[in-house]
mmCIF entry with sequence, helices, sheets and N, C-alpha, C, O atoms, coordinates in Angstrom:
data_MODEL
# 
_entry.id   MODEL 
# 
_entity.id                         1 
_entity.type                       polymer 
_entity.pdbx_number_of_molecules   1 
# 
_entity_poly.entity_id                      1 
_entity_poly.type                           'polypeptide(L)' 
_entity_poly.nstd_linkage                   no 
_entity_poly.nstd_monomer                   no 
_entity_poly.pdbx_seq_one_letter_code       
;(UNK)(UNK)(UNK)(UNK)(UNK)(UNK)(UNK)(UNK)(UNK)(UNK)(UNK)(UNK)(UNK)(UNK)(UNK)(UNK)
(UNK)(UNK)(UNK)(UNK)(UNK)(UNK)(UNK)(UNK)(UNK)(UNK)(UNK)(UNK)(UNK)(UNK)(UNK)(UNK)
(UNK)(UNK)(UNK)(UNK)(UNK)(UNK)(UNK)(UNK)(UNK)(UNK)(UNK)(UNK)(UNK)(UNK)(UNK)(UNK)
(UNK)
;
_entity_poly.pdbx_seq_one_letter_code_can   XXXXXXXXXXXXXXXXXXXXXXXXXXXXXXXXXXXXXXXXXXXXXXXXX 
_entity_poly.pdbx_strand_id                 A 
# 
loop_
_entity_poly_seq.entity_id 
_entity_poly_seq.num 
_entity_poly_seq.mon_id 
_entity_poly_seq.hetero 
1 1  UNK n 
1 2  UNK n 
1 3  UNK n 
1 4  UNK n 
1 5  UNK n 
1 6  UNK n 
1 7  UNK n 
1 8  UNK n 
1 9  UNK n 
1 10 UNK n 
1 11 UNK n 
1 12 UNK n 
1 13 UNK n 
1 14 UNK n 
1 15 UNK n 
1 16 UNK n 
1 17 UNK n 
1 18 UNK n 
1 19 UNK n 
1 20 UNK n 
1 21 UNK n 
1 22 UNK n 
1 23 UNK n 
1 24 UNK n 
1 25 UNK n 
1 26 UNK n 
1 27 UNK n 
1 28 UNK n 
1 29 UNK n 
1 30 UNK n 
1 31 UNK n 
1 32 UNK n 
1 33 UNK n 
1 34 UNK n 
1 35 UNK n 
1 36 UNK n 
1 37 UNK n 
1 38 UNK n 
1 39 UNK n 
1 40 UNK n 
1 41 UNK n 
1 42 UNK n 
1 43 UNK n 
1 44 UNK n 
1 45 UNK n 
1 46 UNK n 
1 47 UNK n 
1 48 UNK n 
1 49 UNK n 
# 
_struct_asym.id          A 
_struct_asym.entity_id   1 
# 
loop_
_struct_sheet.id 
_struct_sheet.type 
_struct_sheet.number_strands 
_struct_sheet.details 
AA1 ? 2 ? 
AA2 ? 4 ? 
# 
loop_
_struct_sheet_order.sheet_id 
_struct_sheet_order.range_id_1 
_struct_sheet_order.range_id_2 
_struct_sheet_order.offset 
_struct_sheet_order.sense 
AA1 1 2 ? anti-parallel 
AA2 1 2 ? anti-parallel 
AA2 2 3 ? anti-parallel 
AA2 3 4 ? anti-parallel 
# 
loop_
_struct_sheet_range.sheet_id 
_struct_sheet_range.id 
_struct_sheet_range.beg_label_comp_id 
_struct_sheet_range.beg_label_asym_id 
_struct_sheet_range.beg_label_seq_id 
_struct_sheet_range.pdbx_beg_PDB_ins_code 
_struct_sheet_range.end_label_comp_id 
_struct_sheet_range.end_label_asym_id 
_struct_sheet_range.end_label_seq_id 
_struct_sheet_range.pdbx_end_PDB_ins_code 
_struct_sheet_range.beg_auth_comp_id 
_struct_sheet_range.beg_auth_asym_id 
_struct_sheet_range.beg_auth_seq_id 
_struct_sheet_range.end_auth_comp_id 
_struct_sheet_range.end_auth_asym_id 
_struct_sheet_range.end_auth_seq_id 
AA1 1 UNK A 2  ? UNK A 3  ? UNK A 2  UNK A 3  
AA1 2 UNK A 21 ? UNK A 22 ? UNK A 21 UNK A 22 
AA2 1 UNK A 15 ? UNK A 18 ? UNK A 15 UNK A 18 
AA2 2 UNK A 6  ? UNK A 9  ? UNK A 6  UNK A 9  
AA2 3 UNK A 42 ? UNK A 47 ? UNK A 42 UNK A 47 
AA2 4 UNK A 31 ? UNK A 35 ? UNK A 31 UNK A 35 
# 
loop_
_atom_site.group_PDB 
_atom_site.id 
_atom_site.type_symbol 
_atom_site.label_atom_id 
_atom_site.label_alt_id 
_atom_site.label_comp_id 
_atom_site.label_asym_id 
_atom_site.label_entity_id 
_atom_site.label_seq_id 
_atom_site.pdbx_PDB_ins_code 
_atom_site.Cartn_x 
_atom_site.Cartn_y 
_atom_site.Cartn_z 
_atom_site.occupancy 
_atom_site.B_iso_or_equiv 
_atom_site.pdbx_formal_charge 
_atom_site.auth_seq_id 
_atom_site.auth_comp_id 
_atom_site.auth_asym_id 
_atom_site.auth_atom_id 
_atom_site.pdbx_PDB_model_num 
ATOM 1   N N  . UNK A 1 1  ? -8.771 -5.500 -13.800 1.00 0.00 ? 1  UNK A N  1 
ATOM 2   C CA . UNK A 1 1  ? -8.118 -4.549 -14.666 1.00 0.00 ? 1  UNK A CA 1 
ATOM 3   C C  . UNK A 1 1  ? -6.639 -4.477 -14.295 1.00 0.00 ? 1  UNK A C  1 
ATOM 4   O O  . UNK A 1 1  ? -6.282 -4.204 -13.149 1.00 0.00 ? 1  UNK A O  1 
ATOM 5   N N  . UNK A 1 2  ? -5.652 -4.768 -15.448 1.00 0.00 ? 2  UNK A N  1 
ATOM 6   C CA . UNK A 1 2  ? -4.156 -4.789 -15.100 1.00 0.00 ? 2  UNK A CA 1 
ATOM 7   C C  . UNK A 1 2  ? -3.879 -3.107 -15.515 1.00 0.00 ? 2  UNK A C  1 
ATOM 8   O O  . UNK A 1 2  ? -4.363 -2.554 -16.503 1.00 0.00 ? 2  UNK A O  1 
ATOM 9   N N  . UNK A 1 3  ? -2.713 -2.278 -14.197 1.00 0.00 ? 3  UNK A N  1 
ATOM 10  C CA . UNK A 1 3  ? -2.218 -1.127 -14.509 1.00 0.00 ? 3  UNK A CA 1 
ATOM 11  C C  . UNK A 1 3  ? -1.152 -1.668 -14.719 1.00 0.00 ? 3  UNK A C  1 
ATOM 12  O O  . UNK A 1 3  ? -0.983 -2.885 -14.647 1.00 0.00 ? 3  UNK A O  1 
ATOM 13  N N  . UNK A 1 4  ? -0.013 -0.579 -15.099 1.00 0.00 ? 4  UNK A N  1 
ATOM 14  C CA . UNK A 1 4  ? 1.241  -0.077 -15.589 1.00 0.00 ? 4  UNK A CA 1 
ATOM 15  C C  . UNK A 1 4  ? 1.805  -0.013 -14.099 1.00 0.00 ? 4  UNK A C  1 
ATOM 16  O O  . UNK A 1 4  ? 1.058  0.136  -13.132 1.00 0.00 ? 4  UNK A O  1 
ATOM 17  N N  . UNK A 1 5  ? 3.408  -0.160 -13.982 1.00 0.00 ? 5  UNK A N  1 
ATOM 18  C CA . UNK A 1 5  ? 3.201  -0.077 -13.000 1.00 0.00 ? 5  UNK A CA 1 
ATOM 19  C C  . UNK A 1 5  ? 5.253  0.187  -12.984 1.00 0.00 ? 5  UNK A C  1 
ATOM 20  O O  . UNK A 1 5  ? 5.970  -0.710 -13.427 1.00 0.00 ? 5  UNK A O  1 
ATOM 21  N N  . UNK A 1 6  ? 5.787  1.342  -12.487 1.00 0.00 ? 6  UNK A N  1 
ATOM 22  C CA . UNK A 1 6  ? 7.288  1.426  -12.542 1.00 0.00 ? 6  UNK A CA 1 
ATOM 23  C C  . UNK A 1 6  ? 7.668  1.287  -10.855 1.00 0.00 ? 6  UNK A C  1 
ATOM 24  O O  . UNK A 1 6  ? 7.167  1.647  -9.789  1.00 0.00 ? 6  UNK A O  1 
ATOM 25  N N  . UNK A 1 7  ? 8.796  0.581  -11.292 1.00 0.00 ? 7  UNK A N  1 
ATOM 26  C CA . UNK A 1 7  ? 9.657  0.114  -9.861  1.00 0.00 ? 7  UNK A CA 1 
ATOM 27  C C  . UNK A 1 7  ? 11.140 0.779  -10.308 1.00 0.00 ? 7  UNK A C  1 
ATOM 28  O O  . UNK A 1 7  ? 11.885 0.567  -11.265 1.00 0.00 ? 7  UNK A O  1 
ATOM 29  N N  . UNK A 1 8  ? 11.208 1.754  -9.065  1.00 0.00 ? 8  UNK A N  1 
ATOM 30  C CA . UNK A 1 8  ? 11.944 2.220  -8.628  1.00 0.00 ? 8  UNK A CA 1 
ATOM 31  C C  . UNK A 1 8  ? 12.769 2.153  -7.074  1.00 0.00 ? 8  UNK A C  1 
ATOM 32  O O  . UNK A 1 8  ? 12.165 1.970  -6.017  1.00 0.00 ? 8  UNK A O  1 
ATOM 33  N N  . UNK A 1 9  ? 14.196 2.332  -7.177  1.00 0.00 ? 9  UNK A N  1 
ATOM 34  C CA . UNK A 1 9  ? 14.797 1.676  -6.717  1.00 0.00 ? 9  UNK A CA 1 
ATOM 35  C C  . UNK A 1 9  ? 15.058 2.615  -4.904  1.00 0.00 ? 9  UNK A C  1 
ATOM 36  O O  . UNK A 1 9  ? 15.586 3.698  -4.649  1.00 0.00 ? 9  UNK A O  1 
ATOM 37  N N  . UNK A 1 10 ? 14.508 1.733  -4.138  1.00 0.00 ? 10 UNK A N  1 
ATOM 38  C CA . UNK A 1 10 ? 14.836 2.809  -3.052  1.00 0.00 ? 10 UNK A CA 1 
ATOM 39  C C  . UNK A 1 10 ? 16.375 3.483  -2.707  1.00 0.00 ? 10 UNK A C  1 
ATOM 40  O O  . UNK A 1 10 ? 16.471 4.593  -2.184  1.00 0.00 ? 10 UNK A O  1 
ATOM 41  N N  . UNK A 1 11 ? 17.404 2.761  -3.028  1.00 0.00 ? 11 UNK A N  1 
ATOM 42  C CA . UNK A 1 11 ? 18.666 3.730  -2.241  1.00 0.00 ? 11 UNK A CA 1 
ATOM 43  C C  . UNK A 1 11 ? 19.505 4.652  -3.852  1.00 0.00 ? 11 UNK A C  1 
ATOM 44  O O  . UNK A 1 11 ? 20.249 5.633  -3.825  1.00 0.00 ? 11 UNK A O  1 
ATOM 45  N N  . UNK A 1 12 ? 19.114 4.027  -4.826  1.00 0.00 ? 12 UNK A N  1 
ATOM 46  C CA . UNK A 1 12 ? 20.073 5.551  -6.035  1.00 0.00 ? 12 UNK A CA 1 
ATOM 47  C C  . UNK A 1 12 ? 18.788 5.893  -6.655  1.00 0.00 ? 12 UNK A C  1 
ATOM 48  O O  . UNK A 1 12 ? 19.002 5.903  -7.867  1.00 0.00 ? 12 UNK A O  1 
ATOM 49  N N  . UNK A 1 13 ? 17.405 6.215  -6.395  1.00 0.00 ? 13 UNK A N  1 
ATOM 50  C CA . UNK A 1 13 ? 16.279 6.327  -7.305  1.00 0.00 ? 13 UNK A CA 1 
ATOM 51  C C  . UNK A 1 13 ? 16.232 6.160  -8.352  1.00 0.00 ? 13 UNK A C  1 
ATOM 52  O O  . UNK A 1 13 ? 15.576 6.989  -8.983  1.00 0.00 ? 13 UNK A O  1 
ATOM 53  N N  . UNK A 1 14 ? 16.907 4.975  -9.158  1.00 0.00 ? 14 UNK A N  1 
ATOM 54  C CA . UNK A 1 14 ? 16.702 4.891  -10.659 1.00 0.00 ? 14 UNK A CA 1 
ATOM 55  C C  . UNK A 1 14 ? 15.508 4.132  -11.157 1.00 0.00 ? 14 UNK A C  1 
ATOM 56  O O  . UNK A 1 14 ? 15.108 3.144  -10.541 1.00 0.00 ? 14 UNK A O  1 
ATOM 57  N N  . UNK A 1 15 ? 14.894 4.580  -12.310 1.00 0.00 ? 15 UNK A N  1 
ATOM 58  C CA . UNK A 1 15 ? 13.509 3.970  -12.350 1.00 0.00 ? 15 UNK A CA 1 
ATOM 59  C C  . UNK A 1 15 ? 14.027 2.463  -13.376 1.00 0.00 ? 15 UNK A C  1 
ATOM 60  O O  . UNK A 1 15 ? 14.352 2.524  -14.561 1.00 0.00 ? 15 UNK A O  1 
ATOM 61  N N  . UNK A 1 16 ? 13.981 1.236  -12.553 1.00 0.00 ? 16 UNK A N  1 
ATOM 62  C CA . UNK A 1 16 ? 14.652 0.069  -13.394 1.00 0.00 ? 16 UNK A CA 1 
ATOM 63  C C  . UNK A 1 16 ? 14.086 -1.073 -13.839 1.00 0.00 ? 16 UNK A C  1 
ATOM 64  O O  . UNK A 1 16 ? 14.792 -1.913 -14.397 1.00 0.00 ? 16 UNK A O  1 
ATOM 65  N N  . UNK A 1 17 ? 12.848 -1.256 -13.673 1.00 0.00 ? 17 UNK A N  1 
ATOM 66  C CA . UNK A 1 17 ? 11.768 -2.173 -14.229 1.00 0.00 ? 17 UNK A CA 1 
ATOM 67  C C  . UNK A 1 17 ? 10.335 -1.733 -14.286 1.00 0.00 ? 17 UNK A C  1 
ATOM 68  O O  . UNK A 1 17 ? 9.950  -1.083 -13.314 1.00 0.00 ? 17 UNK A O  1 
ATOM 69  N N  . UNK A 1 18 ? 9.242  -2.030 -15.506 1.00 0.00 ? 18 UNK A N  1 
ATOM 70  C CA . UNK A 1 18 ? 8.207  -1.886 -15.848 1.00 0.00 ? 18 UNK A CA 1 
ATOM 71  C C  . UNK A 1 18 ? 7.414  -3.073 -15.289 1.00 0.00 ? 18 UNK A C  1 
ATOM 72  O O  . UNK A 1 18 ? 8.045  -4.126 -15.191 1.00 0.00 ? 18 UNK A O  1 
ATOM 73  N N  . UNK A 1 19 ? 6.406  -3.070 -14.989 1.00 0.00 ? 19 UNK A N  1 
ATOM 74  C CA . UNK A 1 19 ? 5.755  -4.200 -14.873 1.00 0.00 ? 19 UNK A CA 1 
ATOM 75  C C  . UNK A 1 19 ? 4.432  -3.739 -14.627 1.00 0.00 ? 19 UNK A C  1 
ATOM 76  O O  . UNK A 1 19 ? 4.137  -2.580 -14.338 1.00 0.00 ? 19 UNK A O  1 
ATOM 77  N N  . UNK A 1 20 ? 3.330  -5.087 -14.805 1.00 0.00 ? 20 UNK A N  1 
ATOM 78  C CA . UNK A 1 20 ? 1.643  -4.986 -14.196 1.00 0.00 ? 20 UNK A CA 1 
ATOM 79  C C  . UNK A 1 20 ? 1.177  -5.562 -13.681 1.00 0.00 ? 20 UNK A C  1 
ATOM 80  O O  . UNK A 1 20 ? 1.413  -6.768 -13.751 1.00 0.00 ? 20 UNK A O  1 
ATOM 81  N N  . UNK A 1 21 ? 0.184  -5.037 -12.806 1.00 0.00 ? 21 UNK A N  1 
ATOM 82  C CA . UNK A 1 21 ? 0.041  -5.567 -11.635 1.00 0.00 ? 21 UNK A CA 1 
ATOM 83  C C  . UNK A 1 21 ? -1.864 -5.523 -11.551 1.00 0.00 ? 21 UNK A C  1 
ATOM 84  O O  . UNK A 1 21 ? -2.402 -4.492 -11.956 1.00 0.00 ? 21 UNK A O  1 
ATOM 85  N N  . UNK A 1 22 ? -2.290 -6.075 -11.296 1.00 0.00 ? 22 UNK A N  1 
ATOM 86  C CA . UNK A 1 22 ? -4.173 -6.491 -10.761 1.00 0.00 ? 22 UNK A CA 1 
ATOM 87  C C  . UNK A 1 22 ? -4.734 -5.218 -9.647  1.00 0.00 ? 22 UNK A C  1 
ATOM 88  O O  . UNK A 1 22 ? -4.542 -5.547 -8.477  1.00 0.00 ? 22 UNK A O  1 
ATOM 89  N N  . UNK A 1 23 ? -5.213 -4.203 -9.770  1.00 0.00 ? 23 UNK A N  1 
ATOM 90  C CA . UNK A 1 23 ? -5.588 -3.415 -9.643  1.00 0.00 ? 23 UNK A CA 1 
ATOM 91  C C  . UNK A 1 23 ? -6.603 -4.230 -8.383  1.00 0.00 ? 23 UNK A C  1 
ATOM 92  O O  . UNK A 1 23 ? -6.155 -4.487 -7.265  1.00 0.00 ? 23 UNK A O  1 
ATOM 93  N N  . UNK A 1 24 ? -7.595 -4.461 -8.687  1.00 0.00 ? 24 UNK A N  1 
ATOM 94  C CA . UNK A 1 24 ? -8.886 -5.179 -7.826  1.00 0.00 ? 24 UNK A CA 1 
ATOM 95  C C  . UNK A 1 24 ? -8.563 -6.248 -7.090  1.00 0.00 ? 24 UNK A C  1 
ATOM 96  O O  . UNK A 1 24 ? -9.396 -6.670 -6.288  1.00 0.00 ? 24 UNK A O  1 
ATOM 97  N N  . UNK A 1 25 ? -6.837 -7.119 -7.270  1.00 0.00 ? 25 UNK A N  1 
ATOM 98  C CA . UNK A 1 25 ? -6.763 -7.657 -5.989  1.00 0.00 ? 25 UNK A CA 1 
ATOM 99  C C  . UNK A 1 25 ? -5.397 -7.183 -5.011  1.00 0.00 ? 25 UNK A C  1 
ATOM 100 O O  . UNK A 1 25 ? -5.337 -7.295 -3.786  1.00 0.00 ? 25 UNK A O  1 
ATOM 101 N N  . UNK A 1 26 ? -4.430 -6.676 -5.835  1.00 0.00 ? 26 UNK A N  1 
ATOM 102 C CA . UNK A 1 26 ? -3.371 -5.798 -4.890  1.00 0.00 ? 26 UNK A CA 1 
ATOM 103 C C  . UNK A 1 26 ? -3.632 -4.318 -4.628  1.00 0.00 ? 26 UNK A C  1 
ATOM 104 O O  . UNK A 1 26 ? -2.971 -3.472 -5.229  1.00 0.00 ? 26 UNK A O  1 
ATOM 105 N N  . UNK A 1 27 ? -4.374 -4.053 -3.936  1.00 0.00 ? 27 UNK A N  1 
ATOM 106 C CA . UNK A 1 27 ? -4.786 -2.252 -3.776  1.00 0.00 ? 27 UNK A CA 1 
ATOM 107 C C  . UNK A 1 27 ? -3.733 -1.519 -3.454  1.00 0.00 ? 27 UNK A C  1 
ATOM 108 O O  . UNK A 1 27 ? -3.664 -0.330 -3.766  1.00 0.00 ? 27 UNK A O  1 
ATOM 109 N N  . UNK A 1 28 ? -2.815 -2.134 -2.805  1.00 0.00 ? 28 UNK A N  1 
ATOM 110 C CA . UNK A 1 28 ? -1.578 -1.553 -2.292  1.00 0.00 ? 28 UNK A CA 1 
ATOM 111 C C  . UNK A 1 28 ? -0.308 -1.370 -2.938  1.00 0.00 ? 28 UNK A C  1 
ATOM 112 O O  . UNK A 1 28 ? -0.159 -2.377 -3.629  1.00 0.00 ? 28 UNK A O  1 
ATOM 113 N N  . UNK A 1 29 ? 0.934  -0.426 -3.113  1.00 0.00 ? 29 UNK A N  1 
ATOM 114 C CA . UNK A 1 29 ? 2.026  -0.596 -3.964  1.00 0.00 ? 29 UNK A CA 1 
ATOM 115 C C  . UNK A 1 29 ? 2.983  -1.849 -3.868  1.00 0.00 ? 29 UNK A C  1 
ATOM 116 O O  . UNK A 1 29 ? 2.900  -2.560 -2.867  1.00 0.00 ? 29 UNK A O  1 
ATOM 117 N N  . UNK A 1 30 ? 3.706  -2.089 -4.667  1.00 0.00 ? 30 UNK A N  1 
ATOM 118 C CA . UNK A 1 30 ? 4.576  -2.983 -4.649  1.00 0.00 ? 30 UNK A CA 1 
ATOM 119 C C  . UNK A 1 30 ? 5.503  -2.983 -4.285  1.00 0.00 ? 30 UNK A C  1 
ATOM 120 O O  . UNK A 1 30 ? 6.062  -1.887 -4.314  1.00 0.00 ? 30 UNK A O  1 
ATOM 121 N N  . UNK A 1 31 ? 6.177  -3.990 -3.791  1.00 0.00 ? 31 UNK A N  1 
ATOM 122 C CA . UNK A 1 31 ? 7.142  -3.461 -3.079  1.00 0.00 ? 31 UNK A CA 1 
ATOM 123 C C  . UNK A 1 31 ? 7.915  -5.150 -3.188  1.00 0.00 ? 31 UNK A C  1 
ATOM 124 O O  . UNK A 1 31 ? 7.452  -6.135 -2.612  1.00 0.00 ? 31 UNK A O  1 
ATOM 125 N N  . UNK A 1 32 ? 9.218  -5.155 -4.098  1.00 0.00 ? 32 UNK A N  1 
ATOM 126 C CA . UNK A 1 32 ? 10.306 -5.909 -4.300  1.00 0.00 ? 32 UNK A CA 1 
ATOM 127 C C  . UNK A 1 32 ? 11.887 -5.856 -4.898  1.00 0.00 ? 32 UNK A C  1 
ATOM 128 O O  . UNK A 1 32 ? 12.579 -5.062 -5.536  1.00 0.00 ? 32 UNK A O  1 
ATOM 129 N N  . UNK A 1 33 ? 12.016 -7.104 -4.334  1.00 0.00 ? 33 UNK A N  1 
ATOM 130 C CA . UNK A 1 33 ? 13.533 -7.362 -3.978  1.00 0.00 ? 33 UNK A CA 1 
ATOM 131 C C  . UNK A 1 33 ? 14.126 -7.217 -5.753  1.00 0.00 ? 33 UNK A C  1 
ATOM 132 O O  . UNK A 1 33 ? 14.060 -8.292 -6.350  1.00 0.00 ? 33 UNK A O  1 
ATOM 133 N N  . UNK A 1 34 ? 14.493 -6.411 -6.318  1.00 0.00 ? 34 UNK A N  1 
ATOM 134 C CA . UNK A 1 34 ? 14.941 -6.644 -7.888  1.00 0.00 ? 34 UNK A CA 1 
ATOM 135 C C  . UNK A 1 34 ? 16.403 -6.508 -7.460  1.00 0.00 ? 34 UNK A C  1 
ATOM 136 O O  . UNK A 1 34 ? 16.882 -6.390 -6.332  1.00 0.00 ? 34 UNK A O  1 
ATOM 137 N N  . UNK A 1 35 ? 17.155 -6.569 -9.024  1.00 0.00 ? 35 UNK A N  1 
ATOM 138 C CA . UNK A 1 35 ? 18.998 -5.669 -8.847  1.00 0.00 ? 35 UNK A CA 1 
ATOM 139 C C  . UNK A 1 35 ? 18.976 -5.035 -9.273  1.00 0.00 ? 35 UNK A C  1 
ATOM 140 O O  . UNK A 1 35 ? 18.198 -4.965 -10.224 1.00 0.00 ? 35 UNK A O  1 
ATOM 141 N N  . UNK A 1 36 ? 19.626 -4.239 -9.018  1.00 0.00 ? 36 UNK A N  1 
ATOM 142 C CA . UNK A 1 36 ? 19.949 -2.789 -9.376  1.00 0.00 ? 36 UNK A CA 1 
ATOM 143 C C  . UNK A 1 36 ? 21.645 -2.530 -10.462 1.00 0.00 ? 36 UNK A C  1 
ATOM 144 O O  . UNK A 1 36 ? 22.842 -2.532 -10.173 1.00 0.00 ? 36 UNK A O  1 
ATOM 145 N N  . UNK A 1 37 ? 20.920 -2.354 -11.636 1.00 0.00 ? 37 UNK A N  1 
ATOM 146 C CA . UNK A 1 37 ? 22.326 -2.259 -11.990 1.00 0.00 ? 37 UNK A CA 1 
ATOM 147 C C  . UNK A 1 37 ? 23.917 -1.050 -11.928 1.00 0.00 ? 37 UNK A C  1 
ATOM 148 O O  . UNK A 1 37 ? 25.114 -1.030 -12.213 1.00 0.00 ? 37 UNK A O  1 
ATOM 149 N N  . UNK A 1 38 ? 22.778 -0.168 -11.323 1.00 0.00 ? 38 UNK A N  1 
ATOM 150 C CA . UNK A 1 38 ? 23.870 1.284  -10.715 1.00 0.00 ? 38 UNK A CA 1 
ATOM 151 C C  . UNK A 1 38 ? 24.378 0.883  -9.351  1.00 0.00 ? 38 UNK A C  1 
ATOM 152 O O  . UNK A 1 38 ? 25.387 1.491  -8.995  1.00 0.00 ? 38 UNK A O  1 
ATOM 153 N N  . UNK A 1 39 ? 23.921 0.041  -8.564  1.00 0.00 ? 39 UNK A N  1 
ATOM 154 C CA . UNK A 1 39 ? 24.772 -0.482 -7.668  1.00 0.00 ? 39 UNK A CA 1 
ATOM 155 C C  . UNK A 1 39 ? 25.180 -1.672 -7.400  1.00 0.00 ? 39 UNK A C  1 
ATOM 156 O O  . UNK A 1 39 ? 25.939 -2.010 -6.492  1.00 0.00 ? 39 UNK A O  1 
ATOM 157 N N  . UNK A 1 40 ? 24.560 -2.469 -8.374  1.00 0.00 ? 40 UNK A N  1 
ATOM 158 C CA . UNK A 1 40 ? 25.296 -3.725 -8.483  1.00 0.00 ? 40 UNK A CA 1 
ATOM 159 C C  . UNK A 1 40 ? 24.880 -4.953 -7.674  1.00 0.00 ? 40 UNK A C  1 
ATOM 160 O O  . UNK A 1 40 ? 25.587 -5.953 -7.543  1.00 0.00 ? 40 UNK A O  1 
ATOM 161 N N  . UNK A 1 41 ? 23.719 -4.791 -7.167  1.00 0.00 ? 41 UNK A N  1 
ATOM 162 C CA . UNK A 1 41 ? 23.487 -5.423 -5.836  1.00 0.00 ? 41 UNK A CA 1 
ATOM 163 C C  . UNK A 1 41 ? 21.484 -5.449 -5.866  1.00 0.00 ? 41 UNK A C  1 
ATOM 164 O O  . UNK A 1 41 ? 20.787 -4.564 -6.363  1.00 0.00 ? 41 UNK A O  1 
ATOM 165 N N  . UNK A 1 42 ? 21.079 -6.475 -5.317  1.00 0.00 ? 42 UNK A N  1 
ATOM 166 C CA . UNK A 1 42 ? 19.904 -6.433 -5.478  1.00 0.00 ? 42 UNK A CA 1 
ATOM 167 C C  . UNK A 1 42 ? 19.482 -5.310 -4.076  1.00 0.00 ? 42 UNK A C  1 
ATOM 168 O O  . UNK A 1 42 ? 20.045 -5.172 -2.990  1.00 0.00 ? 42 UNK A O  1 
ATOM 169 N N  . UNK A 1 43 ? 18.439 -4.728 -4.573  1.00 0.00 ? 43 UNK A N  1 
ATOM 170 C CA . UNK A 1 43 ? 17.540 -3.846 -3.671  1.00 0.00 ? 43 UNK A CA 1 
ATOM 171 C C  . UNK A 1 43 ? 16.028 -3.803 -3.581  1.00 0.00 ? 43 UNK A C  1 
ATOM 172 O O  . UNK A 1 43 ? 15.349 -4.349 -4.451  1.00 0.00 ? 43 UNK A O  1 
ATOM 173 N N  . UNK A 1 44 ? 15.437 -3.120 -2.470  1.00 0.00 ? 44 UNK A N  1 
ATOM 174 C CA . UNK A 1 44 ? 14.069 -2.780 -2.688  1.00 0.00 ? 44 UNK A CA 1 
ATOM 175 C C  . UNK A 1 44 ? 13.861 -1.749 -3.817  1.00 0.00 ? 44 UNK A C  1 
ATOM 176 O O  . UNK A 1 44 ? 14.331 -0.626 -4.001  1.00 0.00 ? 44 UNK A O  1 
ATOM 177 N N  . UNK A 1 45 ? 12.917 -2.584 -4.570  1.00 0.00 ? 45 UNK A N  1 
ATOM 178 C CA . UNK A 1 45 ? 12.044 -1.410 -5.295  1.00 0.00 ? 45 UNK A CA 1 
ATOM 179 C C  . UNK A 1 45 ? 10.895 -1.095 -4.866  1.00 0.00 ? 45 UNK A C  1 
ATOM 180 O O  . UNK A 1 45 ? 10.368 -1.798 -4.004  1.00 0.00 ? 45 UNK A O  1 
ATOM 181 N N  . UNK A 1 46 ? 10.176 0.172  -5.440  1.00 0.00 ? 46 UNK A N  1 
ATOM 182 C CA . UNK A 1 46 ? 9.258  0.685  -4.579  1.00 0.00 ? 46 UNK A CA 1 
ATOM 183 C C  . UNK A 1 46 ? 8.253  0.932  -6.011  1.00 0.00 ? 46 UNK A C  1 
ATOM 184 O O  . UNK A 1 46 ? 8.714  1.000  -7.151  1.00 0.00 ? 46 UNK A O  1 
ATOM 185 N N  . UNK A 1 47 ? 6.953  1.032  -5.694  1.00 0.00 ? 47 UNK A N  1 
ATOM 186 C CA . UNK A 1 47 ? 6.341  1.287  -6.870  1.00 0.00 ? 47 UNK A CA 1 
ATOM 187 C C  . UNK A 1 47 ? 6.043  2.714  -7.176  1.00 0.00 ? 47 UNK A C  1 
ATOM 188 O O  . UNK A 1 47 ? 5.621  3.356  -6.214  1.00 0.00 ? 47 UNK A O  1 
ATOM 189 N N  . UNK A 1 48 ? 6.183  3.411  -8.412  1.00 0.00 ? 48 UNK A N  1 
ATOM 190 C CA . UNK A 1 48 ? 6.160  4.830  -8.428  1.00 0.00 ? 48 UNK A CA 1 
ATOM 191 C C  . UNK A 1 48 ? 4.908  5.338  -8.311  1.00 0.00 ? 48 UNK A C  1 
ATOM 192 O O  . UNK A 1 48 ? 3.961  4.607  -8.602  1.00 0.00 ? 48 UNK A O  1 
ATOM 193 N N  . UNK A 1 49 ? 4.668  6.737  -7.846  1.00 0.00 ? 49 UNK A N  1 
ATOM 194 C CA . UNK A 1 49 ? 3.065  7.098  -8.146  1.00 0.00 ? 49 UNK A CA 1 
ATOM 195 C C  . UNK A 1 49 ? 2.548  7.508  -9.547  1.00 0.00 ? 49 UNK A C  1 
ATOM 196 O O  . UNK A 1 49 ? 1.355  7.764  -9.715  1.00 0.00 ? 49 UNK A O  1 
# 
């Protein structure tokens, strides 16, 4: 089963990409390198609850 899934940006909290992700084989949040366009610079995103 694919969820919904928002990535948000750890250092200005802007919520900056949608994406989905496999429920039954990643149990855990996501956690990647995107850019950020309020700072200009790629960062960790974090997956929202």
């Amino acid at each position: 089963m694919r969820a919904q899934a928002i990535l948000k940006c750890t250092e200005c909290g802007m919520e900056n990409y949608h994406t989905s992700r496999n429920k039954s084989i990643h149990q855990e949040r996501m956690e990647v390198t995107k850019y950020c366009p309020k700072d200009r610079k790629h960062t960790l995103h974090k997956e929202k609850k």
